[in-house]
Steps between C-alpha positions, in 0.01 A plus 500: 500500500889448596425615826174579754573876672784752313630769671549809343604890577314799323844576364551187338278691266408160378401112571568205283234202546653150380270260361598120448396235316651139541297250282736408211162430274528848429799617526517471121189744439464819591225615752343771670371540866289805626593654816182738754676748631311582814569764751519446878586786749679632176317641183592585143605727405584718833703176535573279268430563124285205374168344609307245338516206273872510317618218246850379496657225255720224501763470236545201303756269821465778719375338811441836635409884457455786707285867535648791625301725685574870555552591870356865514777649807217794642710638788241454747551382861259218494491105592617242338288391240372177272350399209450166285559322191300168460507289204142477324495321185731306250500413116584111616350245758697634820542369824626785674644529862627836628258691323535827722755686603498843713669793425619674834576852428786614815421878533841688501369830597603672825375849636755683650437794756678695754300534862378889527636483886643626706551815309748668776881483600691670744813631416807289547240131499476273245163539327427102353252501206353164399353393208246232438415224221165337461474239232787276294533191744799300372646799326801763542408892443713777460392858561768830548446725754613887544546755756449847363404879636149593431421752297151584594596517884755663691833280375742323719847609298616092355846448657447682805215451637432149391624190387535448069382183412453367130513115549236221340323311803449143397234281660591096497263262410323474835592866605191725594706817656794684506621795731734773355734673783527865357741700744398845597766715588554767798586819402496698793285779379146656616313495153128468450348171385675278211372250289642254248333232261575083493346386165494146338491452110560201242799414456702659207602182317178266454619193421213281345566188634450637839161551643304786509490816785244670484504836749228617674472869372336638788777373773786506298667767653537619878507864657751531780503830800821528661447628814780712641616383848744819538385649865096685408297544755133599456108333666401167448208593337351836448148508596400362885122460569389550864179529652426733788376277804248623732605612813858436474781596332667237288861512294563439131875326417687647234840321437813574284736298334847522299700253318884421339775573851308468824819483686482858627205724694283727331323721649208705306210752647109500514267751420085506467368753285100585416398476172136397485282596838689289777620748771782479698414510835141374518504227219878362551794607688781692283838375461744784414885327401437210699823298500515125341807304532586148299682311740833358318390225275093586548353525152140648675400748750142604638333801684153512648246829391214521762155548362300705739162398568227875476247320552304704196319352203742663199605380128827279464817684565865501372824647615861425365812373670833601295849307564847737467872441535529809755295724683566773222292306239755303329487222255777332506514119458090555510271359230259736325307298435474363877567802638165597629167262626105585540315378812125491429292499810144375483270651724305236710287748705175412333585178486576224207184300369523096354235240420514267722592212284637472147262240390135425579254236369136523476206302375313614177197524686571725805353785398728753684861430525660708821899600536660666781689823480780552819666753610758401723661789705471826505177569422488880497303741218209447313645251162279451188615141323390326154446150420581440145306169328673370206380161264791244540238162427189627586359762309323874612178498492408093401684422821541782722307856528762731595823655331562728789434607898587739680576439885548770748671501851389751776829566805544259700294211262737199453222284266313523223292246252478494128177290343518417160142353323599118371237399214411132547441411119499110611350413179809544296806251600789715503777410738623705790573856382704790678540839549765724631420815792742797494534752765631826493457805694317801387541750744846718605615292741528116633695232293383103429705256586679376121472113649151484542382768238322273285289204498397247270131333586359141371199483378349102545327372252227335652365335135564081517584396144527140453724328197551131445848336439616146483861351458423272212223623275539177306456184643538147378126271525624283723804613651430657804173492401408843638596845460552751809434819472558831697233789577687806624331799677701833395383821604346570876533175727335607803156346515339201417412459157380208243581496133309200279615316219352300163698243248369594127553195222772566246575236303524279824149473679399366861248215393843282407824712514475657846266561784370864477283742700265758389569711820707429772545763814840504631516686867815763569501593902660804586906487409485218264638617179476117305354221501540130297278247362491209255289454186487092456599408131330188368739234343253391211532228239304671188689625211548840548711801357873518646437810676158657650449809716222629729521769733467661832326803575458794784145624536446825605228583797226471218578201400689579181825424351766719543689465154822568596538226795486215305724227513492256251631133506634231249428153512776286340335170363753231608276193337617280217233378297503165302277412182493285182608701154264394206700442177349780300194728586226238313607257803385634802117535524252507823793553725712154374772477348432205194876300392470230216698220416524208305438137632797387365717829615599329830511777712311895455713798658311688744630858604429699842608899540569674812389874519527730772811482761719241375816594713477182699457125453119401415297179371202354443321175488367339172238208484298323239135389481315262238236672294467263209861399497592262766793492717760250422311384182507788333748686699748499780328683817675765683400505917635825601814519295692839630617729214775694693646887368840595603533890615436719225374204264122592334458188267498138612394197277431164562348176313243257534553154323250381235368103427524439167209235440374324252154546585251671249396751682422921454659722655541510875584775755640509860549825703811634721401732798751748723475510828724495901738777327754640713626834502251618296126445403331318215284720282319402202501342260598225742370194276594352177315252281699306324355380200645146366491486075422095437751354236306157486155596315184643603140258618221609246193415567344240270180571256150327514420170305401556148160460353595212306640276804112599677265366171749181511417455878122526402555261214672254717232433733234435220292817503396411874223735603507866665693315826761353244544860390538623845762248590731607192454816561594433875814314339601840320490705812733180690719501257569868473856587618481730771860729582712426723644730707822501716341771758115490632338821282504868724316760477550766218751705730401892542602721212692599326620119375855476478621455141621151552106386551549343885272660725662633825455400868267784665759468784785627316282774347416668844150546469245326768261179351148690434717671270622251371137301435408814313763583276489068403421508121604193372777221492820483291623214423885347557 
């Protein structure tokens, strides 16, 4: 590839990939390459539009081509994003370098809003609206804004109340906010609420080299009150709460306030009036055209009502206070719609009832769960209340046996108890569980206290549940030789408990792979939520499968597995194992590997494979022992030569040098044994016989004397008697050739015979010598 990472913007709407070639062999031919498309963070086609494997030529000299790849430009606000082209295959021996390059996909989108507050200005200020952009690092956006009177609202008139704007905002590259100054303007009149609109839309010219704006539909525009500052007075607020306190009176504040020129006095006047069972007199004290003066530049004034305490349990009261420019009733420079405030006064005469807390736990297995009920204060009448029990966690009637109580107070009681049934079901884990008490009052008079008017409870599980963990569920055979694992205790941890534990065999079993238990107790005093032991892993040197697995168990109280606490673990075989390789499948028989040569071959090639982990360096040890070949007269001995493997390397070979006699002689055998490997194991077949083909003829043995040479040895000692006959035939047995042979006979070795007619060593075979003696059947010659 002509280069490693290429940027790119989704506007680009495109990405050209370069491919080179620089061998002048064939620069004369045309060619093809594939390309894999692959996606990263970015996919086709929401992205990019290709995937796959794509085939691009090379013209006759070209010494390079290219693929184009559509850019799909999605206007979404999203990160940057990748995706790779990799060379996979050629039509020509290639040695390429630079075979990837990444595709980084810059993400030009920006969303634009403008921030919903504040949503009021004063008349005469300068109301600032600001508008955000998320998204488009590296990248200018352009966006026009508008000030404009709402239709749907009460509209500020354009011109004259506010500022016209029609200007495009324009965000630098590393530019996240901008604040618009919109000038509102003082017109000196007492009008009701105005409003005006700041909205923020594309721009009108898109030009398509610049990036995308995309605008947040549901904050792209801004609702603006103008409040008028032009001299109103009215209340603060028009409802005041007050409750009556026992045995003394007590005041409730009202306060007024006025805006725009607070350089002169004002005074306004005062009245209470009933409206809804408060009486003058014995509930408050009246005020008839009390005067309130603003001080010159005082923007707030207050006057205190007195609540009078009666003393009598009653229902909640309200009267009315009412604010006027004279004593006649006027309004002027008085707000309507502040023109007149409710007091509501809470009677406190029988008292205000609360739980005592706003949160209670209890354990699962208390049987009765008790919560107070006080009444602080007055404490006067007879007051009927009702608990309310609603399910948050916990669940009516698994958990608890009561949706509602009723709890009643006598005069002068201050403290009563609700008891709720809890149903220990300890059998079933759970968790803690909750539910939430309401009170209310059901009788005419007395109030609760909207603090403390509710409480949620806790139920504790008291169930233990136990659940095994570890940090490495697969652990290398000898490295650290161990794995740790974690018992937690969820659930109730409040007593003293046990929980007991077996290993099962996977794949992996604890007579060689690790050390088991069938049950093992494991003791949890009171608190302790986990606990951590080891399971020893053995670091064996059998052949064995790269990865085996056994696993741990929880037993329940009876003794049986609990099927989902299981935990099972992976043993990662990190043994090499070395071994001879037969030629073909006829040559490996009885667990040895057979290799023949020819005397006058020099040397025979023998080859050893490495299974198993061959990440790291490894070797093994090679050496020779006579059979019927000897060493150094038929063959050059090897005494622990050490065939080495490089990481990653499988194969090894190595030779062993033949004498090339001139002997008669049959053929002769010699056999190579593995052993001291390191980094790894030998397996079998870990011998070879090596068979050695004689080029030099083969010792026969020789016939018996003819009957003709026997009647001439009679005839030649002149018919002698029965003792002459005895002596010739004597003389035929003597001179009988007997064989010769190069080895001392052995036993027929135990079946079956290999096919080259030697009989094997019982030692090499594995099996013990009175098995041997009987399976000895008769004796093959050399």
């Amino acid at each position: 590839m002509a280069v490693s990472t290429q940027d790119v913007t989704e506007r680009d709407g495109e990405v050209k990939i370069i491919i080179m070639r620089d061998s002048s062999q064939y620069l004369a031919r045309t060619a093809w390459v594939d390309l894999r498309i692959l996606f990263g963070t970015a996919s086709s086609p929401g992205d990019y539009i290709e995937d796959g494997v794509v085939r691009v030529y090379f013209a006759e000299g070209a010494d390079s081509t290219s693929i184009v790849i559509p850019i799909v430009d999605d206007r979404e606000v999203e990160e940057n994003e990748t995706f790779t082209v990799t060379i996979v295959d050629a039509d020509n021996p290639i040695h390429a370098t630079d075979t990837v390059t990444t595709v980084n996909i810059q993400s030009d989108d920006a969303l634009i809003w403008i921030v919903q507050t504040p949503d009021q200005v004063i008349e005469g200020d300068i109301f600032r609206a600001t508008v955000m952009r998320e998204g488009g690092d590296g990248f200018q956006h352009e966006v026009h804004l508008n000030t404009s009177s709402d239709d749907d609202a009460d509209g500020a008139t354009t011109g004259v109340d506010f500022e016209v704007l029609s200007m495009l905002v324009v965000f630098s590259t590393n530019e996240y906010s901008k604040v618009i100054p919109v000038q509102i303007y003082q017109d000196g009149e007492i009008e009701d609420l105005e409003r005006f609109r700041i909205s923020i839309s594309e721009p009108n010219e898109v030009i398509d080299s610049e990036p995308n704006e995309v605008i947040d539909l549901t904050r792209d525009s801004i609702i603006v009150d103008i409040l008028d500052d032009d001299s109103l007075i009215g209340f603060d607020q028009i409802l005041y709460e007050v409750t009556e306190t026992t045995g003394s009176d007590t005041d409730v504040q009202v306060s007024l306030t006025r805006g725009g020129d607070l350089s002169n006095p004002v005074t306004v006047y005062l009245s209470t009036v009933e409206i809804n069972g408060a009486q003058a007199g014995s509930d408050f004290s009246p005020l008839v055209n009390m005067p309130v003066t603003f001080q010159a530049n005082a923007a707030t004034v207050s006057q205190d009502i007195t609540i009078e305490a009666d003393g009598t349990p009653e229902f909640d009261e309200i009267f009315q206070v009412i604010v006027r420019s004279d004593t006649s009733g006027g309004l002027d420079d008085i707000d309507p719609n502040r023109s007149a405030a409710n007091i509501s006064v809470s009677d406190d005469d029988s008292g205000s009832f609360r739980f005592d807390d706003t949160a209670y736990s209890v354990d699962e297995g208390v049987g009765i769960f008790n919560a107070r009920i006080l009444r602080p204060g007055a404490t006067a009448g007879y007051v009927t209340l009702l608990v309310t029990i609603s399910p948050a966690t916990a669940t009516y009637p698994e958990d608890y046996r009561q949706e509602e109580v009723l709890v009643e107070f006598a005069p002068g009681q201050d403290e009563a108890t609700v008891s709720i049934v809890i149903v220990a079901d300890n059998d079933i884990q759970e968790g803690d569980e909750t539910f939430v008490m309401s009170l209310t009052v059901q009788s005419q008079f007395g109030t609760v206290d909207p603090d403390y008017d509710e409480a949620t409870v806790t139920i504790l599980d008291s169930t233990s549940v136990f659940s095994l963990s570890t940090n490495s569920p697969t652990v290398v055979e000898s490295d650290p030789g161990y794995v740790e694992i974690t018992i937690r205790r969820s659930g109730s941890t409040n007593t003293d408990t046990f929980v007991s534990l077996r290993t099962v065999d996977g794949t992996a079993t604890h007579s060689g792979d690790f050390q088991g238990f069938n049950i093992k107790t494991f003791s949890f005093p009171s608190g302790t939520a986990e606990l951590t032991f080891r399971i020893p892993i053995d670091d064996n040197d059998f052949e064995e499968d790269e990865e085996e697995t056994f696993s741990v168990y929880v037993l329940s109280e009876g003794g049986q597995v609990i099927q989902d606490s299981r935990l099972i673990i992976t043993i990662i075989d990190d043994d090499g194992y070395f071994f001879f390789v037969p030629t073909s499948n006829e040559d490996r028989e009885d667990g040895i590997v057979t290799y023949r040569t020819s005397e006058d071959s020099g040397t025979v090639s023998i080859k050893v494979q490495r299974t198993g982990n061959a990440n790291g360096y490894g070797s093994v040890r090679a050496t020779t022992t006579d059979y019927s070949a000897e060493a150094d007269d038929d063959y050059q001995p090897l005494n622990g030569r050490v065939i080495s493997f490089r990481p990653a390397i499988t194969t090894a070979e190595f030779n062993v040098d033949i004498v090339n006699d001139d002997n008669p002689e049959n053929d002769e055998s010699f056999f190579i044994e593995l052993s001291l490997a390191q980094n790894g194991v030998v397996i079998e077949p870990r011998k070879a016989l090596v068979i050695i083909e004689s080029n030099d003829g083969r010792i026969r043995r020789a016939g018996p004397l003819s009957g003709t040479a026997i009647i001439g040895i009679a005839v030649g000692v002149g018919g002698l008697a029965i003792i002459a006959l005895i002596a010739g035939i004597a003389c035929f047995l003597l001179l009988r050739r007997a064989p010769v042979p190069r080895k001392p006979p052995l036993p027929r070795g135990p079946g079956p015979v290999p096919q080259y007619g030697i009989p094997l060593d019982p030692r090499i075979t594995g099996i013990n010598p009175y098995q041997y003696q009987q399976r000895v059947a008769g004796y093959y010659p050399y």
